[in-house]
Structures are given as C-alpha cells and as structure tokens.
N, C-alpha and C positions, 0 to 999 in steps of 0.2 A: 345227939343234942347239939345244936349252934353253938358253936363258941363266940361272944363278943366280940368286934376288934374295937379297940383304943388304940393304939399307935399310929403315928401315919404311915402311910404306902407312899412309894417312890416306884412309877413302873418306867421301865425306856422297851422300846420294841421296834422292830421293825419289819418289813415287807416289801413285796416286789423284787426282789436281791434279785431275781431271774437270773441266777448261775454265776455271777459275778463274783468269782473268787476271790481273786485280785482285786477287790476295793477293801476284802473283809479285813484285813490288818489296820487299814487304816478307821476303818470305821470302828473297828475294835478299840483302836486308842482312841477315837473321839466318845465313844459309850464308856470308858473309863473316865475319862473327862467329868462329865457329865452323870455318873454315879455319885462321882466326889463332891457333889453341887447337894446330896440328900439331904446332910444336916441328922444325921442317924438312923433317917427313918427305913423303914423294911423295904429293901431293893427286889423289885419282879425284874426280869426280863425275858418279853417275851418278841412270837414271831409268829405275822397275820396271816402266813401264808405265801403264795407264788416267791415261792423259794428258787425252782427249776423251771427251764424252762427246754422242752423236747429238740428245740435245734442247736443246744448250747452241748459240746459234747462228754463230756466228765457226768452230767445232768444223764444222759442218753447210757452211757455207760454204767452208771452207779442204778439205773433205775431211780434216781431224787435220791440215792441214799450221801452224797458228798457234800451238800450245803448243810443238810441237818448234822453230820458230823462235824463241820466249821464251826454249827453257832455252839455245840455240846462242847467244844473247844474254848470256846468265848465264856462259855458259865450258864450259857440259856436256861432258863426252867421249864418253859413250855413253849412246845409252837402246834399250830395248825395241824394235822397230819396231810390233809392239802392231797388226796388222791394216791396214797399209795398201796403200794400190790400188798397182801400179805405175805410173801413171801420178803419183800424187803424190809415190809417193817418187823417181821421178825427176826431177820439178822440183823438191826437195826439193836434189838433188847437183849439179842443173846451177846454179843459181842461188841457193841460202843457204844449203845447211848446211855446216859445220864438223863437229860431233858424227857420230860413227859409226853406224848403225841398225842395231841388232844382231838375226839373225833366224839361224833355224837355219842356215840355207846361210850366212850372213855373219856369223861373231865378228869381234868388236874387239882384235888381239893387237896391243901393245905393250910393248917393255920387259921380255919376260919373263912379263907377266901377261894373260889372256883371260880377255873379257869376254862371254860367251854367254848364250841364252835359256833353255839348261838345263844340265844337269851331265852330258850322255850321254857325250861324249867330249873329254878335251882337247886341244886343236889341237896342233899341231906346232909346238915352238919355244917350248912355255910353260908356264913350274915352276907358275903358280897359275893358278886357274881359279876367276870370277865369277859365279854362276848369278844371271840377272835375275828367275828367274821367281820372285817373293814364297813366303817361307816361314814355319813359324808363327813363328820363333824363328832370331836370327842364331845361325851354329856351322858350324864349319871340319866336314869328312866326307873326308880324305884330303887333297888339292891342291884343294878345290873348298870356297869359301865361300859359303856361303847368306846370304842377308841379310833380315829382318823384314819382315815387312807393313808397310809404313806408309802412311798414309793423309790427304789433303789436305794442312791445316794443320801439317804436320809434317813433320821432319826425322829422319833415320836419318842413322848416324854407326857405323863400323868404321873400329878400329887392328891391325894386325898386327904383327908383327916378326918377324924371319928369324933363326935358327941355322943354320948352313950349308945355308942353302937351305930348311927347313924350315919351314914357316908357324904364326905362335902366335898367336890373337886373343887381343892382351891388352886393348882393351875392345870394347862395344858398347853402343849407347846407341838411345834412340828422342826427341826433344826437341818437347814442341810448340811452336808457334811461339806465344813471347811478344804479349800484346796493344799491350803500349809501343813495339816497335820499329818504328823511323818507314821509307817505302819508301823504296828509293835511287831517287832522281830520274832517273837517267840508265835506268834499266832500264821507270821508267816513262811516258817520253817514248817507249820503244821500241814499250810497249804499244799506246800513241796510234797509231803508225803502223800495228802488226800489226794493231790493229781500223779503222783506216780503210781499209787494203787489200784485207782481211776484209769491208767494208760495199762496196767495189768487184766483190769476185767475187760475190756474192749480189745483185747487180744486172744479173746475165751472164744 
C-alpha cells in the first residue's frame, strides 16, 4: 500500500567524483554544512553515478568498490550501481556496505519514497520516485524527480514539500565546493585505509 509523504525532503547528492578521493573530506564537511541548512526536514543523500573511473588506480584495483565505500563512510543512502561486476557488488553487501546500490532490477524504497536508476515505473508502496540517472535540469514530471548533472567538485541540493501527498520542489540548487573549506579529519583517516587496502588488492 503507498504510504503518503507529508514532511519535507532535503536530498544533497552528488556525481562525476571519477576517483577523487582526496577531495572526499572536504566535500564531506561541505555536505555537512549544507545538511545543517534542512530546518528538520528528511535528509536523502544520494550518488548519480561516475563514481570511478578505469585510469584512476585505487578505481582499477578495487574493481569501483573504494569510492562506494568513501560515500558509505560519509552516510550515503543510495547511489547508482554505475556498471559493476557481481562479484564486486557482492563483497560490496557481504562485508561493508550500508548504502543501497540501486540498479534496474534493485530500487531503494524507503519511507514512502524510491530511489531508482530511471523513471520507467514506480515500485510498489511509493508516492515519490528518484530518478538517479543525471538530467539536464532538476524538475519534478508527475511523482518522479529528476535531479541535475553535477559534476566532481560539487554538490546538488533538492527540497520538496508535500500537500496531501503531492510533491512541490520548492528549491534546487547546484553548489561548488568552496576552496576554504577544511576536510573532516575523521572521513580522511578513512581515506588512509581505503587506499592502503586498495595498495593490498593491486598487489594480488
């Protein structure tokens, strides 16, 4: 049965990271930042995808599996699954992740809202629907929100609100990431290990 949503939604997300470990700290404390901005409402954060990218090499070593453990570090709730083997995404479930990998056959429904790889159908059980696959321009198209391109260095940022059920984006933003903000230490000690584990499988 659909559950109604009434509260508002606060999503931040991002994309294109293409292996960029080393910015994730700091982008980390800038999406903290910018959480704190919600005013209460239900925090999403998600990830559009091109997360790795084949010449970047922690990426090549992990099979994609080191940036998905970064954002599962960070809090992520869902990201893209973005092309990976099954072999990795099941050590992916059996042993670190949290965040949900959402692929056509697998959305992420929670609460009311699905989180899917495109907008073909909505699941069963969910008044809104997340389309991960980047579009040019964030904008609601019935129960199914699109969200913007973004790319590295930057943050995406959607707010909705509910009229009996109803979805209203009332903003949207695209934010790059400030050059002053300093990384959060604890996400970057995380990094330390994901590349030393990273420098272990490339030596298999």
């Amino acid at each position: 049965m659909e559950r109604p949503l009434d509260s508002p939604l606060h999503i931040l997300y991002t994309g294109g990271l293409r292996g960029d470990l080393k910015r994730l700290p700091s982008l980390f404390t800038f999406l903290r930042e910018r959480a704190r901005t919600g005013d209460g409402a239900r925090l999403l954060l998600l990830d559009t995808g091109g997360r790795c990218a084949p010449e970047v090499w922690h990426c090549a070593a992990t099979a994609g599996r080191s940036m998905l453990i970064a954002l599962d570090g960070m809090g992520f709730h869902a990201a893209l699954e973005d092309g990976l083997s099954a072999e990795s995404r099941e050590r992916l479930r059996e042993n670190w992740l949290g965040l949900a990998l959402v692929s056509a056959a697998e959305p992420f429904v929670q609460d009311g809202i699905a989180v899917c790889d495109t907008s073909n159908r909505l699941p069963e059980g969910a008044a809104l629907g997340i389309a991960l696959a980047p579009a040019a321009h964030t904008h609601l198209e019935g129960r199914w929100l699109h969200l913007a391109t973004v790319e590295g260095a930057a943050l995406g940022e959607a707010r909705l609100t509910f009229a009996a059920g109803v979805p209203a984006l009332a903003t949207c933003d695209l934010h790059p990431l400030p050059s002053a903000v300093l990384p959060d230490p604890t996400l970057a000690g995380t990094i330390t290990f994901i590349e030393g584990e990273a420098r272990r499988y490339a030596k298999r």
